[in-house]
Every structure is written in structure tokens, then in C-alpha cells.
mmCIF file of the N, C-alpha and C atoms, coordinates in Angstrom:
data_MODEL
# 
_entry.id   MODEL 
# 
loop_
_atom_site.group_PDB 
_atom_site.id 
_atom_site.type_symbol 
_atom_site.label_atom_id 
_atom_site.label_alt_id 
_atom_site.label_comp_id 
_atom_site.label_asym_id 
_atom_site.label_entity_id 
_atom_site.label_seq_id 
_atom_site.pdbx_PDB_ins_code 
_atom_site.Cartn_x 
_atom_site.Cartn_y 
_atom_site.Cartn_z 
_atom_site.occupancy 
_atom_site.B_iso_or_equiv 
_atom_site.pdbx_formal_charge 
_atom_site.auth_seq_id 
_atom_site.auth_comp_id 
_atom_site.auth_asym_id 
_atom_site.auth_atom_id 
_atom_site.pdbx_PDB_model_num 
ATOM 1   N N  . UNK A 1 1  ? -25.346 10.396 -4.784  1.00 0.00 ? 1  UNK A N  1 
ATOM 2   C CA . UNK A 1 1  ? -24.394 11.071 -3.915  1.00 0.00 ? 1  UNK A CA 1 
ATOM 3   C C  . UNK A 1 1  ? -23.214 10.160 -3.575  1.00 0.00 ? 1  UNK A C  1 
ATOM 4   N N  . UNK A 1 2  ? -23.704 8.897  -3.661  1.00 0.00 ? 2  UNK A N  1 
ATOM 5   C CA . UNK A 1 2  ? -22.469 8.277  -2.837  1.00 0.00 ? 2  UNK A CA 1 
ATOM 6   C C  . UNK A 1 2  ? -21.695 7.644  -3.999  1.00 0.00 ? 2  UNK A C  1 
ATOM 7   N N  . UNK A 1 3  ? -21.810 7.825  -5.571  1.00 0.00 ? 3  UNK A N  1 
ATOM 8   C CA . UNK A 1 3  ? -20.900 7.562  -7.001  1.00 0.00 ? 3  UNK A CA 1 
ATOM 9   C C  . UNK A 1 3  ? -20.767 8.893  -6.759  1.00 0.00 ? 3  UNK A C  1 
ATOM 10  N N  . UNK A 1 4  ? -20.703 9.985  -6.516  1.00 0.00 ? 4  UNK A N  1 
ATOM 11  C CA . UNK A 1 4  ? -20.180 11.398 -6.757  1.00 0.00 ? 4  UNK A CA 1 
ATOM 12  C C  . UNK A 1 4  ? -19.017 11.179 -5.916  1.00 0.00 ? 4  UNK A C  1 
ATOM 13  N N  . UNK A 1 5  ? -19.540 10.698 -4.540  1.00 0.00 ? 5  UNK A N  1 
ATOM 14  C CA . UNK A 1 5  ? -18.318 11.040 -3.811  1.00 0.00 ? 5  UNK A CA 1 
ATOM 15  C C  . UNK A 1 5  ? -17.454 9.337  -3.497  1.00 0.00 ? 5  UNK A C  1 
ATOM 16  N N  . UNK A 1 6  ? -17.140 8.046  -3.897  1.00 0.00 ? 6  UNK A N  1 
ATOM 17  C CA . UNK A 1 6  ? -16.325 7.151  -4.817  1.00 0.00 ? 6  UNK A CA 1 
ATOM 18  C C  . UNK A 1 6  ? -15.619 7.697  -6.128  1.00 0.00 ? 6  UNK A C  1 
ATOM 19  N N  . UNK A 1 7  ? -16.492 8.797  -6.974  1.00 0.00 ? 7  UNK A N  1 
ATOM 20  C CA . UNK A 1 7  ? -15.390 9.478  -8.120  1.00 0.00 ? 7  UNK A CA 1 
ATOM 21  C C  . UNK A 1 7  ? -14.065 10.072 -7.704  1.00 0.00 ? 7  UNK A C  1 
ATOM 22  N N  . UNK A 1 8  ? -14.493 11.012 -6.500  1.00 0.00 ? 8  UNK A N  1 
ATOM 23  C CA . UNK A 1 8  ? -13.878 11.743 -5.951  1.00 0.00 ? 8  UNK A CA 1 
ATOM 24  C C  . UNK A 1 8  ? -12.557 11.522 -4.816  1.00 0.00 ? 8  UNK A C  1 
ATOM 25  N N  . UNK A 1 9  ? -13.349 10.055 -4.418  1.00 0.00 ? 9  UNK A N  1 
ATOM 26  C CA . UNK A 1 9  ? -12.017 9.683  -3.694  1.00 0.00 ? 9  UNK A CA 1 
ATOM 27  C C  . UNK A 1 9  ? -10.789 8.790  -4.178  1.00 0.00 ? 9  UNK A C  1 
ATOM 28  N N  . UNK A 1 10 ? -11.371 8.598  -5.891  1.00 0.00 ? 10 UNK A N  1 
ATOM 29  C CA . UNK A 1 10 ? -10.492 7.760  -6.475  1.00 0.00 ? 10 UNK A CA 1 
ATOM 30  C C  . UNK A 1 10 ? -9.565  8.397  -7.901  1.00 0.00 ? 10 UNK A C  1 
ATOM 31  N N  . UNK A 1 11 ? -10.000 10.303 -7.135  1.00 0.00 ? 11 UNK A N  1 
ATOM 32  C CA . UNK A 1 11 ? -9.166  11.191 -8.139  1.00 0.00 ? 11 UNK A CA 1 
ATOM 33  C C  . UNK A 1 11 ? -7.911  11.462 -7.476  1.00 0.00 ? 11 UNK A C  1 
ATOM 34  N N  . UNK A 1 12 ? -7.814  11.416 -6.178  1.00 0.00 ? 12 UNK A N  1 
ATOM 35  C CA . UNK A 1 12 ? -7.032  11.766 -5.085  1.00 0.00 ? 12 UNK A CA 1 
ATOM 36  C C  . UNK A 1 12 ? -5.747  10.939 -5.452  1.00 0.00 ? 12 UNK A C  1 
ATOM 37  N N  . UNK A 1 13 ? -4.708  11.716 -5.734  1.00 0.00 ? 13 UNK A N  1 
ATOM 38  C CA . UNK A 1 13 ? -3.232  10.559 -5.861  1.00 0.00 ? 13 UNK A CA 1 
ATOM 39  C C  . UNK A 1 13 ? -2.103  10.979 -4.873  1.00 0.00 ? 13 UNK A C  1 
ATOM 40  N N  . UNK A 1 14 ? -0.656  10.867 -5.335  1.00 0.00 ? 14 UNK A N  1 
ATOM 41  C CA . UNK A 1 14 ? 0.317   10.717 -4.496  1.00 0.00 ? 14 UNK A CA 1 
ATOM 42  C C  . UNK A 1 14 ? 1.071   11.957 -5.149  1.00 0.00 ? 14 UNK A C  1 
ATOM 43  N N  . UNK A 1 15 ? 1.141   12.916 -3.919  1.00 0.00 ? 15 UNK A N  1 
ATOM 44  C CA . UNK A 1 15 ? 2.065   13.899 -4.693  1.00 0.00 ? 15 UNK A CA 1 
ATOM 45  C C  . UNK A 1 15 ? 3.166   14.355 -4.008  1.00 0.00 ? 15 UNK A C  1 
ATOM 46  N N  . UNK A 1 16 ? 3.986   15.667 -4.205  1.00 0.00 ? 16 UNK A N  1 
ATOM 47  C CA . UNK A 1 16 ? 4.738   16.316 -3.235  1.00 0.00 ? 16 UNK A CA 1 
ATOM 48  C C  . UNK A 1 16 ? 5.710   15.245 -2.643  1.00 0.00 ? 16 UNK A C  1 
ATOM 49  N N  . UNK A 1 17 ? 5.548   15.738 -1.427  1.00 0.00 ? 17 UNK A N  1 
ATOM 50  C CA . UNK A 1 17 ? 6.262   15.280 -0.293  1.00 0.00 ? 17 UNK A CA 1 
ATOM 51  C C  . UNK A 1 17 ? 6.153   13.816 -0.354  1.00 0.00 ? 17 UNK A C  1 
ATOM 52  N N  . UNK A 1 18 ? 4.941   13.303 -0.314  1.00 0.00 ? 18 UNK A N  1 
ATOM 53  C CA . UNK A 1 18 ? 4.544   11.786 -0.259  1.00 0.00 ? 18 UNK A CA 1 
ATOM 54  C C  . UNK A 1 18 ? 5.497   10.930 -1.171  1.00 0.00 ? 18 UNK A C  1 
ATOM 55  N N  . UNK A 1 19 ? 5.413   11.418 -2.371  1.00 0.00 ? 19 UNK A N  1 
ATOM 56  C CA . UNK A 1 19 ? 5.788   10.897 -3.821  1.00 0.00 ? 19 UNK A CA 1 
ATOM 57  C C  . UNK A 1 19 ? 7.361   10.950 -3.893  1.00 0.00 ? 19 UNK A C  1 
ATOM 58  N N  . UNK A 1 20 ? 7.880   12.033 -3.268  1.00 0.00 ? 20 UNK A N  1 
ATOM 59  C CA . UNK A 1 20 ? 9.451   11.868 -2.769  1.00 0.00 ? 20 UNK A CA 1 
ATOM 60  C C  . UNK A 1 20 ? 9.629   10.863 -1.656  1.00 0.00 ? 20 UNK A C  1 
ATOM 61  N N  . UNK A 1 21 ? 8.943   10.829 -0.792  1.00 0.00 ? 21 UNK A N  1 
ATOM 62  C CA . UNK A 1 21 ? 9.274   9.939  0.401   1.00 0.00 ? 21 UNK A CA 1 
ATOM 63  C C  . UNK A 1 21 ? 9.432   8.367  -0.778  1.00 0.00 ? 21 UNK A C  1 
ATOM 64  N N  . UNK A 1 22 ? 8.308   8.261  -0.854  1.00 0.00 ? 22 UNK A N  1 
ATOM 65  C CA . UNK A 1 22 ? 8.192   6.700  -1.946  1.00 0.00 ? 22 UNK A CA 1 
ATOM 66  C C  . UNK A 1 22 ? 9.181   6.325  -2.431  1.00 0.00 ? 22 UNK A C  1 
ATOM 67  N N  . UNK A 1 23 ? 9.174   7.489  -3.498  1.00 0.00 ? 23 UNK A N  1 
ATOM 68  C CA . UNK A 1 23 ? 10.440  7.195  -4.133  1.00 0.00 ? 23 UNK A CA 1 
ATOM 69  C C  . UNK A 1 23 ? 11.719  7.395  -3.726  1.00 0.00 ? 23 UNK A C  1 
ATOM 70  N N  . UNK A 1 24 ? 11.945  7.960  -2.839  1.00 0.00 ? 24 UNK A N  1 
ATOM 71  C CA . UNK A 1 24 ? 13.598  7.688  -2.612  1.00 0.00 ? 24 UNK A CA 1 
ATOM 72  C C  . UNK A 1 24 ? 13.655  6.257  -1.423  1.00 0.00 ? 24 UNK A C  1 
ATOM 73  N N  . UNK A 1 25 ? 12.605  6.270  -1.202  1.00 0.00 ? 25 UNK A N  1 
ATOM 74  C CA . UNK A 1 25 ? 12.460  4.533  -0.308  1.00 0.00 ? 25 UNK A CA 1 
ATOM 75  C C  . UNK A 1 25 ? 12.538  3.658  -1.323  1.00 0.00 ? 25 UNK A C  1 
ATOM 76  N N  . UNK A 1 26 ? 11.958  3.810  -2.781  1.00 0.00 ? 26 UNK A N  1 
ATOM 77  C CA . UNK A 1 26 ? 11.895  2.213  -3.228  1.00 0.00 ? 26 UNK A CA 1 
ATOM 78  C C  . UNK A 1 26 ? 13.004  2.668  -4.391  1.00 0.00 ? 26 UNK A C  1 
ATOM 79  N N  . UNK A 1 27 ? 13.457  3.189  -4.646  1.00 0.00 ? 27 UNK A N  1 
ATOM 80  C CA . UNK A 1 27 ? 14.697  3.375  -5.761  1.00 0.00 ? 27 UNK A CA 1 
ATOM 81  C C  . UNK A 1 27 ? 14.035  4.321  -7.138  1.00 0.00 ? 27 UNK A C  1 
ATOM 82  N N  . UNK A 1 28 ? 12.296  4.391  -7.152  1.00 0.00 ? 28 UNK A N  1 
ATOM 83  C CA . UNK A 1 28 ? 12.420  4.725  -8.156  1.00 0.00 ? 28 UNK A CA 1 
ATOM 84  C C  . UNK A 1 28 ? 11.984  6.001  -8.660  1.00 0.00 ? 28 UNK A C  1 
ATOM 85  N N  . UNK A 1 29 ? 11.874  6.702  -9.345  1.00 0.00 ? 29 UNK A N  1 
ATOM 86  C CA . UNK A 1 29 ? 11.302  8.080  -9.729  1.00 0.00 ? 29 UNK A CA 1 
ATOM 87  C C  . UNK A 1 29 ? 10.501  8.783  -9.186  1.00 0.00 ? 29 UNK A C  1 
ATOM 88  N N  . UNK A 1 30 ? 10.180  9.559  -9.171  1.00 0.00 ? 30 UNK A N  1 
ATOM 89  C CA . UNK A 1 30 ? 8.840   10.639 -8.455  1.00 0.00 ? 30 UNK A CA 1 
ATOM 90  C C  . UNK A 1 30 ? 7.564   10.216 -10.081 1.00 0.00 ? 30 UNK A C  1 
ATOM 91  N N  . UNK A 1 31 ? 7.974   10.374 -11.101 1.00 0.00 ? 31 UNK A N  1 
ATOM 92  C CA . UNK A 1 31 ? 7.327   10.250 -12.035 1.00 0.00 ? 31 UNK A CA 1 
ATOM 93  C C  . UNK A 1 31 ? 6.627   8.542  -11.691 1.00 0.00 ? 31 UNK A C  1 
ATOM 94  N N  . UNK A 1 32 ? 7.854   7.446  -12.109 1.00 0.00 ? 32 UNK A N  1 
ATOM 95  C CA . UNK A 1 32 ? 7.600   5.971  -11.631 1.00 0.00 ? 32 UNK A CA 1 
ATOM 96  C C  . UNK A 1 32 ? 6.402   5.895  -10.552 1.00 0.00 ? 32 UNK A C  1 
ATOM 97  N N  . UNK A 1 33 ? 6.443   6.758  -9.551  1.00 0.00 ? 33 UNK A N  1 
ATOM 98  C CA . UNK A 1 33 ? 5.842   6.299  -9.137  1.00 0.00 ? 33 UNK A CA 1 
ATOM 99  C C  . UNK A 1 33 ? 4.191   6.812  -8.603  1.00 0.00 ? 33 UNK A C  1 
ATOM 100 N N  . UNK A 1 34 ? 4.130   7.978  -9.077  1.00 0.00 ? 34 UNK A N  1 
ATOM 101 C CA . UNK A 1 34 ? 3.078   8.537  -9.814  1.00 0.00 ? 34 UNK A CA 1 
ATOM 102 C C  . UNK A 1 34 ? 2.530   7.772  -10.830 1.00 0.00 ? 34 UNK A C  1 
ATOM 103 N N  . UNK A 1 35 ? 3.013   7.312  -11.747 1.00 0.00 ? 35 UNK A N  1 
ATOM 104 C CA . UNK A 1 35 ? 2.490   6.244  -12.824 1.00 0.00 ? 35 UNK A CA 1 
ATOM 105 C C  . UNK A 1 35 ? 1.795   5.076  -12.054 1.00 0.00 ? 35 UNK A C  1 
ATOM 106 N N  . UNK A 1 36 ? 2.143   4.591  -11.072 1.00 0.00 ? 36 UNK A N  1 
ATOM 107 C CA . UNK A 1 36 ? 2.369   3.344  -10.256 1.00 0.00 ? 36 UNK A CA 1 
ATOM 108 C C  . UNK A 1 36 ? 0.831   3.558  -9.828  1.00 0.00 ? 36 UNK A C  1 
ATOM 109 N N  . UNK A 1 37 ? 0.918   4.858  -8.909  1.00 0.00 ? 37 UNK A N  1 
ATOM 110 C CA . UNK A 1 37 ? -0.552  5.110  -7.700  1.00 0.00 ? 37 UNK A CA 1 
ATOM 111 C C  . UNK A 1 37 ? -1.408  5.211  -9.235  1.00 0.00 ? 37 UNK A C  1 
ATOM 112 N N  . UNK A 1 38 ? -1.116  6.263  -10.303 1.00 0.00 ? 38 UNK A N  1 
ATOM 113 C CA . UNK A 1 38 ? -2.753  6.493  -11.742 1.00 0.00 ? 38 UNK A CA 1 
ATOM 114 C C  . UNK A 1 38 ? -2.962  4.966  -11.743 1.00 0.00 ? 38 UNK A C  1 
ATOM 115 N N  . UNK A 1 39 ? -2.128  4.176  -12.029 1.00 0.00 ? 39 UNK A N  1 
ATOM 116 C CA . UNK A 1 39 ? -3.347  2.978  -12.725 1.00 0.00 ? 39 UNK A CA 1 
ATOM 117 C C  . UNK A 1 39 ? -3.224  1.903  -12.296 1.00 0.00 ? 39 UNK A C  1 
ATOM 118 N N  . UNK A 1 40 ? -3.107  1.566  -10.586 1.00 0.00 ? 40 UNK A N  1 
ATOM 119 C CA . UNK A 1 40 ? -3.645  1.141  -9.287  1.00 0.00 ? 40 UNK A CA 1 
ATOM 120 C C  . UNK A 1 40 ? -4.839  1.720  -8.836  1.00 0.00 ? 40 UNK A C  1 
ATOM 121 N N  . UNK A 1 41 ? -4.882  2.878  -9.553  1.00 0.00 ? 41 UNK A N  1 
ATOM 122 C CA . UNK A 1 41 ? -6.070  3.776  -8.790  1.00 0.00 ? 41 UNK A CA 1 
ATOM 123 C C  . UNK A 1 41 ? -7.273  3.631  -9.762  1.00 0.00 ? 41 UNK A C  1 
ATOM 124 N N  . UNK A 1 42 ? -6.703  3.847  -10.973 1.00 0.00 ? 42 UNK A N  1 
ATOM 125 C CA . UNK A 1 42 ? -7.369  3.461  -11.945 1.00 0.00 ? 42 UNK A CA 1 
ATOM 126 C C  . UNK A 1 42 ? -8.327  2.346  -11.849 1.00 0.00 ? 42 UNK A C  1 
ATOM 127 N N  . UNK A 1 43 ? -7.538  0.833  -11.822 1.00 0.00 ? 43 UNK A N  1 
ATOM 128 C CA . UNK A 1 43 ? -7.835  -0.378 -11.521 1.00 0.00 ? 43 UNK A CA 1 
ATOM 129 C C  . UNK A 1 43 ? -9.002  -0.575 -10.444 1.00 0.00 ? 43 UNK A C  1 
ATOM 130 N N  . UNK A 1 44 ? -8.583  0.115  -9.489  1.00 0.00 ? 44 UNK A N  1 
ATOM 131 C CA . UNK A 1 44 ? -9.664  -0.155 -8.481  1.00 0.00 ? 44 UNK A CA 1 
ATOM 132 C C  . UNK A 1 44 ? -11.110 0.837  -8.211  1.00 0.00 ? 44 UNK A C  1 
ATOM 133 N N  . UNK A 1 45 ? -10.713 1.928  -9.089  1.00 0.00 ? 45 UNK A N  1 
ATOM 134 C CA . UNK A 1 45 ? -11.877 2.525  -9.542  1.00 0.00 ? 45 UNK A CA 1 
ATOM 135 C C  . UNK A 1 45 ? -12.944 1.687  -10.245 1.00 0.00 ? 45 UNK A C  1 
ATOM 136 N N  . UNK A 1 46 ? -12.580 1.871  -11.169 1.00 0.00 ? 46 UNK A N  1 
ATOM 137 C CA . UNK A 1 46 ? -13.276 0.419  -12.319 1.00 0.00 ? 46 UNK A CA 1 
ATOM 138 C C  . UNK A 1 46 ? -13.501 -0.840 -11.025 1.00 0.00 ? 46 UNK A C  1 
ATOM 139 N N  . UNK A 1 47 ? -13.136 -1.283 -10.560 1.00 0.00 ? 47 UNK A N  1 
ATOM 140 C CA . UNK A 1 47 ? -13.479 -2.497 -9.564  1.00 0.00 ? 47 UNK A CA 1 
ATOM 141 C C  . UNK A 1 47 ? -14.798 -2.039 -9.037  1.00 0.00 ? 47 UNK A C  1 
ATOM 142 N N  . UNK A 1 48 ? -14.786 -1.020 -8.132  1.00 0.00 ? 48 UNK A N  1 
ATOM 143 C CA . UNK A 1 48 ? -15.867 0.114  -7.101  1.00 0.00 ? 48 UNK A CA 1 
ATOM 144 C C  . UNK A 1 48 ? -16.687 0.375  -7.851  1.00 0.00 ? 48 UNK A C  1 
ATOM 145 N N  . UNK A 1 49 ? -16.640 0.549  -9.034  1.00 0.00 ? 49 UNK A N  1 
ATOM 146 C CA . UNK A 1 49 ? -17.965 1.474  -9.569  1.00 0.00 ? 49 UNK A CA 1 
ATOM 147 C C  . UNK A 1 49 ? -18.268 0.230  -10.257 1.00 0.00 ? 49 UNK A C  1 
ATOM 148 N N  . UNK A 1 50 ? -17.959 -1.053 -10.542 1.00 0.00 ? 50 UNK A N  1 
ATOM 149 C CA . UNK A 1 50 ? -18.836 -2.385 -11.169 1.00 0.00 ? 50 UNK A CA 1 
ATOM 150 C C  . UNK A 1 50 ? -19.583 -2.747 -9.703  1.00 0.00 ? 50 UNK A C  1 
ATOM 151 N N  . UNK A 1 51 ? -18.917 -2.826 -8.769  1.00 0.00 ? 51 UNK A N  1 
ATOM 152 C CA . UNK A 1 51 ? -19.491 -2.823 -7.387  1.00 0.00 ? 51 UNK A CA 1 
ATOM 153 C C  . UNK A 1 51 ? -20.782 -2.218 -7.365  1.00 0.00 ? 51 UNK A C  1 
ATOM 154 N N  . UNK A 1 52 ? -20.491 -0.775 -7.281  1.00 0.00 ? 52 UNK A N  1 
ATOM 155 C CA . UNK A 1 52 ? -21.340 0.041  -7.002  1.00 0.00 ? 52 UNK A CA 1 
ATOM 156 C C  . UNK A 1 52 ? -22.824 -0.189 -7.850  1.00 0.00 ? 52 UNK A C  1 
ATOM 157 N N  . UNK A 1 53 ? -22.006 -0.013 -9.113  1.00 0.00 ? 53 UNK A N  1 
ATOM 158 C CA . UNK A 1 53 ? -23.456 -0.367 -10.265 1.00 0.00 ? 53 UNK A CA 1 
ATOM 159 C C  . UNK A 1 53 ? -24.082 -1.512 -10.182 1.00 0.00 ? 53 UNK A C  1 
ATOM 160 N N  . UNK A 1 54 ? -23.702 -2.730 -9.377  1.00 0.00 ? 54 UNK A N  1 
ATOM 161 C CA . UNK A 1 54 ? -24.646 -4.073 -9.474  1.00 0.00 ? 54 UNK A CA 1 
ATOM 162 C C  . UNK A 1 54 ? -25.057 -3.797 -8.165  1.00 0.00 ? 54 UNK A C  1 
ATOM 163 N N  . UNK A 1 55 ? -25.128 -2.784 -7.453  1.00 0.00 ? 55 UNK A N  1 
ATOM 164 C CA . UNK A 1 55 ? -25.766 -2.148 -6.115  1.00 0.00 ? 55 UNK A CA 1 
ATOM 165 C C  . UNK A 1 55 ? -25.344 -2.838 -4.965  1.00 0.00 ? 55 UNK A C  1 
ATOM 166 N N  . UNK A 1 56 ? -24.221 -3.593 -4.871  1.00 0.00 ? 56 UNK A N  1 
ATOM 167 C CA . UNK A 1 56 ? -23.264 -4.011 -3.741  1.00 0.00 ? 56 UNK A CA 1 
ATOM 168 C C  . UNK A 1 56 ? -22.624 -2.567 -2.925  1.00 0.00 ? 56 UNK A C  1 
ATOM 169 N N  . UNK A 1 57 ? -22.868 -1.654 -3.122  1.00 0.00 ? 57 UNK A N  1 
ATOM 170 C CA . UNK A 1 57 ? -22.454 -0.515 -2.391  1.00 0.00 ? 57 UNK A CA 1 
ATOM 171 C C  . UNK A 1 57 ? -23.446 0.433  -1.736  1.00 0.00 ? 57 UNK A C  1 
# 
């Protein structure tokens, strides 16, 4: 239950409204920075679930 719901909170990204705010704060794209949050999110998925699997979680 608790790798079901770590999958789930590391599908969750930056959209809409959020993803405009970002980007017109840091100069760069709505796309840019969508790319930016997938594989930050990515990254630390993979971190959590090596975590998780050597049962540190």
C-alpha cells in the first residue's frame, strides 16, 4: 500500500496555472518547465523507491 501510494505521489506534476506562474517568473516556457518538474520528479522517484525497496521506508 504504501509503493502504491509513493507511485502516485510522484505522478503528480506542474500544470495550468502553476506552470504559468513558474514560468513567467523564471523566463522560461510553460513546456521548459514542465520538462524541468518530469525528470526532477523522475529522479527522485527512482531515489524513493531504492529507499523503499532496501525497506528504509
Amino acid at each position: 500500500m504504501k509503493r502504491i501510494a509513493l507511485e502516485a505521489l510522484f505522478e503528480m506534476g506542474v500544470r495550468g496555472e502553476a506552470a504559468n506562474s513558474i514560468a513567467a517568473q523564471s523566463g522560461l516556457t510553460t513546456k521548459q518547465v514542465g520538462d524541468l518538474f518530469r525528470t526532477n520528479r523522475q529522479n527522485m522517484r527512482s531515489k524513493a523507491m531504492a529507499i523503499f525497496d532496501s525497506g528504509g521506508l
